[in-house]
C-alpha positions in Angstrom: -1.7 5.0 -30.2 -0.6 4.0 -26.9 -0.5 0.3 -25.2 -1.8 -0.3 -22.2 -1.2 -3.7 -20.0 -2.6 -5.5 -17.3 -0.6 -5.5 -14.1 -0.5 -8.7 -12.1 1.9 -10.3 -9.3 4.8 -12.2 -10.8 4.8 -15.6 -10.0 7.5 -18.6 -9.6 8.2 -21.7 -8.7 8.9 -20.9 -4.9 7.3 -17.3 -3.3 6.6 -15.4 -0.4 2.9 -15.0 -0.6 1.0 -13.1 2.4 -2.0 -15.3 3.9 -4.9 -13.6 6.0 -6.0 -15.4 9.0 -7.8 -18.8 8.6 -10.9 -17.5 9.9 -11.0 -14.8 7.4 -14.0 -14.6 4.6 -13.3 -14.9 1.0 -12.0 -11.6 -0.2 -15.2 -11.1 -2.6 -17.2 -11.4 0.8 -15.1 -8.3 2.8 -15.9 -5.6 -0.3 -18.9 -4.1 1.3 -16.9 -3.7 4.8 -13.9 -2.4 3.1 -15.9 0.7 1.0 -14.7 3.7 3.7 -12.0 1.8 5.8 -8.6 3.4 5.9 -6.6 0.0 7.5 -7.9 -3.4 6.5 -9.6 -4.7 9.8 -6.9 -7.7 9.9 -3.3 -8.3 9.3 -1.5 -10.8 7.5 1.7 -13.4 7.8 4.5 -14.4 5.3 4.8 -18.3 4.4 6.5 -19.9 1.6 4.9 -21.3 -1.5 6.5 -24.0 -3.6 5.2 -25.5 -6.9 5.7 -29.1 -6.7 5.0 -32.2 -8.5 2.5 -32.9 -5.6 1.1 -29.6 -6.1 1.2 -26.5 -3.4 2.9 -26.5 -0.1 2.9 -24.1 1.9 5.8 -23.6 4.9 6.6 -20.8 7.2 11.0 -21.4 6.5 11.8 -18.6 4.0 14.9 -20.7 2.8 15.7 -20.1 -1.2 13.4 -17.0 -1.3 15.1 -14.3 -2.5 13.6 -11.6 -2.2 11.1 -12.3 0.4 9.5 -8.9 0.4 8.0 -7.5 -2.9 6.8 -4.4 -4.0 4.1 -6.1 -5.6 3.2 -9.0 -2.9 1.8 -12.3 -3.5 -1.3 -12.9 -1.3 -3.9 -15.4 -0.7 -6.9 -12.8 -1.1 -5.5 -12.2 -4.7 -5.5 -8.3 -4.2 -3.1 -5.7 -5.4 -0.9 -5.4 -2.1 1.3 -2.6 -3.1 4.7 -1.4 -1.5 5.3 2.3 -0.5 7.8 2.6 -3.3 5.1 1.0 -5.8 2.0 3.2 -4.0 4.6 6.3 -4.6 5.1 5.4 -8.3 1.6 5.2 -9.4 0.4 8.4 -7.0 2.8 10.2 -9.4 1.4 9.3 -12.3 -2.5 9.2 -11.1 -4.4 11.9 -13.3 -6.9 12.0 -10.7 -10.3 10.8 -13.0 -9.4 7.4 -11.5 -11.0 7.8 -8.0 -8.4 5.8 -5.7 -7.7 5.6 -1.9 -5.5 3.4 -0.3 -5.9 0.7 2.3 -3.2 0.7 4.9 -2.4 -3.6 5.6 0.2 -4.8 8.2 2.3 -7.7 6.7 4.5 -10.0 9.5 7.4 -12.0 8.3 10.8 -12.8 8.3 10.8 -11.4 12.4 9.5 -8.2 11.1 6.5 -6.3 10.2 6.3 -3.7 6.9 3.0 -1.9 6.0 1.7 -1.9 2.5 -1.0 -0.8 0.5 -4.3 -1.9 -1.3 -5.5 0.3 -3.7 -9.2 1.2 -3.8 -11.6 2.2 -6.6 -14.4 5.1 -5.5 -16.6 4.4 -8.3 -16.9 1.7 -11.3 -15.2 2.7 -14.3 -16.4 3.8 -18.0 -13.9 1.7 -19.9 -15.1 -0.7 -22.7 -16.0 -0.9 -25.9 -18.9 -2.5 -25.5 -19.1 -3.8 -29.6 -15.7 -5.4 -29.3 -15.8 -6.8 -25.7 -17.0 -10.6 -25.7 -19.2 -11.6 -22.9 -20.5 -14.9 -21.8 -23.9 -15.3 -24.2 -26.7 -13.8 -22.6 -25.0 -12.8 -19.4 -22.5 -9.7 -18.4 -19.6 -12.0 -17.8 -16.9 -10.4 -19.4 -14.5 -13.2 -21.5 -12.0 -10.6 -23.6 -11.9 -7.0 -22.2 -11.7 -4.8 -25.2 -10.9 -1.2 -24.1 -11.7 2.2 -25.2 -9.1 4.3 -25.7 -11.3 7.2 -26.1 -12.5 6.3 -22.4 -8.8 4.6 -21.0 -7.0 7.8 -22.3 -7.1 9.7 -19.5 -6.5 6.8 -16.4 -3.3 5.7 -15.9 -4.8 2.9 -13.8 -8.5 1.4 -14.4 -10.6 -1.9 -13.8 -13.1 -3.9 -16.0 -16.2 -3.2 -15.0 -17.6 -6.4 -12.6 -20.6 -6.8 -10.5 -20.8 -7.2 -6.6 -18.0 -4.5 -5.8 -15.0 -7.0 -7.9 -14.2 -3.8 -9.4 -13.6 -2.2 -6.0 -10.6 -3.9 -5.0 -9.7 -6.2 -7.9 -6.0 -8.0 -9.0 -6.9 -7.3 -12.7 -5.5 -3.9 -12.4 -4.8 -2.4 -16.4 -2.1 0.6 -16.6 -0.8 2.7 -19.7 2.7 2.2 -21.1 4.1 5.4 -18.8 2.9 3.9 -15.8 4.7 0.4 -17.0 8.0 2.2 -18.2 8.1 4.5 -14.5 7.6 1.0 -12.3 10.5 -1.0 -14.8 12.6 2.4 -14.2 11.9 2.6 -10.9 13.0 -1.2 -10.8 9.6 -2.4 -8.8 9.5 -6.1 -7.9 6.9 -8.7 -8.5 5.4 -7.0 -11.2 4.6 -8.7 -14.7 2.9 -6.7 -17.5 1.2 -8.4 -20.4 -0.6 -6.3 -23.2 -4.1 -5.7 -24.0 -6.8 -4.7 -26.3 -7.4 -0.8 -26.7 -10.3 -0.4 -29.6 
């Protein structure tokens, strides 16, 4: 049987993380706008982010970040924000069942600007197995995903279902072990893998 994982953004004690504009609504609020549009409506700046005994800080010097620029990037709306080089990697490998377009987002940093790219989910995915999933009593809340593998099979990237468009654009993106094994070949950065439950 094979394994499948759930991709996330590798984190550390000190990052470059990409912030949207103060002004900007949470990112669960911009879904509905975001449904047909090809570049997200705003673009976004570099700052540092340090894990401290005082908590967070945040600072626009870049010293002791190395590298600055990730395939996978850190951001503060908490969304897959994808290189080229990643977005190549997974178009590859997309069976085409998974129903994805790409959202074109301008990043400034480091006195440059790169373009990256938020993938996008047409439609709300058949995935679980509903028996062995656990949910929050009486609601659809979802605490452990457990996936099909008779549904999963055939994506080579998929969401947990979730209501109010979170599926849509969402950072709990879950890939199959070829998709893993092509982005550690391919030598992506920022990427962390952890394993999860196929049924």
């Amino acid at each position: 049987m094979s394994d499948f994982y759930l991709m996330s953004s590798k984190q550390g004690p000190r990052i470059a993380s990409a912030f949207a504009p103060e002004s900007t609504r949470p990112s669960h609020e911009l879904l509905a706008d975001l449904r047909t549009v090809k570049e997200l409506p705003f673009e976004l700046s570099l700052v540092k982010l340090t894990v401290g005994k005082d908590g967070l800080s945040r600072n626009s010097d870049m010293a002791g970040v190395d590298p600055v620029w990730l395939d996978y990037q850190p951001n503060s709306l908490a969304w897959p924000i994808f290189s080229e080089k990643l977005k190549d990697c997974l178009e590859k490998l997309l069976s085409g069942k998974e129903g994805i377009s790409w959202i074109t987002v301008i990043i400034h940093g480091q006195r440059e600007s790169r373009t990256y790219f938020v993938p996008r989910f047409s439609n709300e995915l058949d995935v679980l197995d509903l028996e062995k999933t656990k949910y929050v009593p009486g609601t659809d809340h979802i605490i452990k995903p457990v996936f099909s593998l008779q549904k999963v099979q055939n994506y080579s990237i998929f969401h947990k279902p979730s209501s109010n468009f979170l599926w849509m654009i969402t950072p709990g993106l879950y890939v199959s072990e070829k998709v893993k094994k092509a982005i550690q070949k391919e030598k992506i950065t920022g990427v962390d893998f952890e394993k999860t439950a196929v049924g």
